[in-house]
C-alpha positions as CSV (number, residue, x, y, z in Angstrom):
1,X,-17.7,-52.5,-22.7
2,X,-16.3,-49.7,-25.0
3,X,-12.5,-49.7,-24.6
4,X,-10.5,-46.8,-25.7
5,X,-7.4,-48.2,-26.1
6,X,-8.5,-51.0,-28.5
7,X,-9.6,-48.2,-30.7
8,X,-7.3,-47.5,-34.0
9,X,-6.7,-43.8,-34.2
10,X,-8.3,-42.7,-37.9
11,X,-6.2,-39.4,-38.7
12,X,-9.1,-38.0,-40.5
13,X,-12.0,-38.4,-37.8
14,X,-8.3,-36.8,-35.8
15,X,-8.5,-33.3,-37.9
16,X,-12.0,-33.3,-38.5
17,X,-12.3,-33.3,-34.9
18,X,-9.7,-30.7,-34.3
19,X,-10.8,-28.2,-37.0
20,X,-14.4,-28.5,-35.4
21,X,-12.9,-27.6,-32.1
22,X,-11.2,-24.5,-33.4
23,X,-14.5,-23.5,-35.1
24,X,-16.3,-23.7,-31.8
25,X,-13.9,-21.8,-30.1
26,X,-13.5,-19.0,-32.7
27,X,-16.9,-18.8,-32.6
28,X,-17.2,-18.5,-29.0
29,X,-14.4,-15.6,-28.8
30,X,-16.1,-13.7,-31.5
31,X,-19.5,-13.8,-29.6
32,X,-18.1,-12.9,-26.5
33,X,-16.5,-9.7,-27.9
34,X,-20.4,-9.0,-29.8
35,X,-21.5,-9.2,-26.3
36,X,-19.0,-6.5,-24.8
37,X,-19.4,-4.5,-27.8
38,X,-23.3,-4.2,-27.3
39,X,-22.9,-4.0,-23.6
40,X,-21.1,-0.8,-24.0
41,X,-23.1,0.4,-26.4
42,X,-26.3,-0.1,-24.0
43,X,-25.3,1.2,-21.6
44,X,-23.1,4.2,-23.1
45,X,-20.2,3.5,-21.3
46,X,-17.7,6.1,-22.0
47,X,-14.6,6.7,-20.8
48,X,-15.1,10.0,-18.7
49,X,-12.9,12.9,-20.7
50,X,-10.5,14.9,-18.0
51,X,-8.4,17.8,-18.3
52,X,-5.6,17.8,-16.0
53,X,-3.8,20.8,-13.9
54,X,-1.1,20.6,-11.5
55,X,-1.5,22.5,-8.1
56,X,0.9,26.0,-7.6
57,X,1.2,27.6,-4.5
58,X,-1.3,29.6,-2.9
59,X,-4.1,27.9,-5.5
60,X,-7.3,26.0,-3.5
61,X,-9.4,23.9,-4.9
62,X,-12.1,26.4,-4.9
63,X,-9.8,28.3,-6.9
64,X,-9.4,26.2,-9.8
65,X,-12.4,25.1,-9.5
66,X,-13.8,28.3,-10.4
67,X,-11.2,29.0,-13.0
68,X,-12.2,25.8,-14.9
69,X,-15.8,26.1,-14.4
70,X,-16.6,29.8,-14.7
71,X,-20.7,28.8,-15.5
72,X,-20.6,26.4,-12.7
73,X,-21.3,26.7,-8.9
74,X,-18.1,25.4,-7.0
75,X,-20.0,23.8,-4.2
76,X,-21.6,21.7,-6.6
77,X,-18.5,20.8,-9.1
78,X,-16.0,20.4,-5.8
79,X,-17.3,17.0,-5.0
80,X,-17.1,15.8,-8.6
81,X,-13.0,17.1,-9.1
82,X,-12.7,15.5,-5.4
83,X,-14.0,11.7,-6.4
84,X,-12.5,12.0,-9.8
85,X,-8.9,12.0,-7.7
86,X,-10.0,9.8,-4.8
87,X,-9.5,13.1,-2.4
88,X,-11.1,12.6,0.9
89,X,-11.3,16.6,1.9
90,X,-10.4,19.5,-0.1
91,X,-6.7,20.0,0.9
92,X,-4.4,19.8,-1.9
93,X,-0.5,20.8,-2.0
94,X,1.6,22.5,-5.1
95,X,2.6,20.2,-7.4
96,X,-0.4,18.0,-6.9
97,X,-1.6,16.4,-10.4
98,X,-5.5,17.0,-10.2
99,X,-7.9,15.2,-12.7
100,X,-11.0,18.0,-14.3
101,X,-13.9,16.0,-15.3
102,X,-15.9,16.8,-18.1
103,X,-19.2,18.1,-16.9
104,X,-22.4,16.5,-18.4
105,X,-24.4,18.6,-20.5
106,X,-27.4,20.2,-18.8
C-alpha cells in the first residue's frame, strides 16, 4: 500500500506542481471573466442611463413627467419613472430625489 509519509519530498516535482496549479487557476479566472464579458454583450446589458430631479413644491409627478418628456404620453412614461424609484403610487413630496429613465428609441 502506497504510503505518503514514506515518500521523500522532491522540491522540483514541489514547484512544478505549484506553478501548474497557478496556471490552472489563471486560466480559470481569465475564462470566467470571457464568459461575463460575452454574456453582457449577448444579451446587451446596459446600465439604464437616468437623469435625476429633485421634487419642489406644488410639482406632481404628472408634472415633471410632462416637463421631461414633452413627445411622450404621461400615462404611459408614469409607470416607467414610478419602477425606476421603487414608488408604489404616484405621491411624491418636495425634496424627493426622483430617477428619469432614458426612454428606448421607438
Amino acid at each position: 500500500m502506497f504510503d505518503r509519509r514514506s515518500r521523500q519530498s522532491n522540491p522540483a516535482e514541489e514547484r512544478s506542481w505549484q506553478t501548474q496549479r497557478r496556471r490552472v487557476v489563471r486560466a480559470l479566472v481569465v475564462a470566467g471573466a470571457i464568459a461575463v464579458a460575452m454574456t453582457q454583450i449577448a444579451l446587451g446589458t446596459t446600465r439604464p442611463t437616468y437623469s435625476v430631479v429633485t421634487v419642489r413644491a406644488g410639482q406632481s409627478l404628472w408634472v415633471i413627467v410632462a416637463s421631461h418628456y414633452p413627445q411622450s404620453d404621461p400615462r404611459q412614461v408614469i409607470p416607467l419613472v414610478q419602477a425606476a424609484n421603487h414608488l408604489s403610487s404616484a405621491v411624491i413630496y418636495p425634496g424627493e430625489v426622483l430617477r428619469l429613465p432614458a426612454l428606448p428609441a421607438s
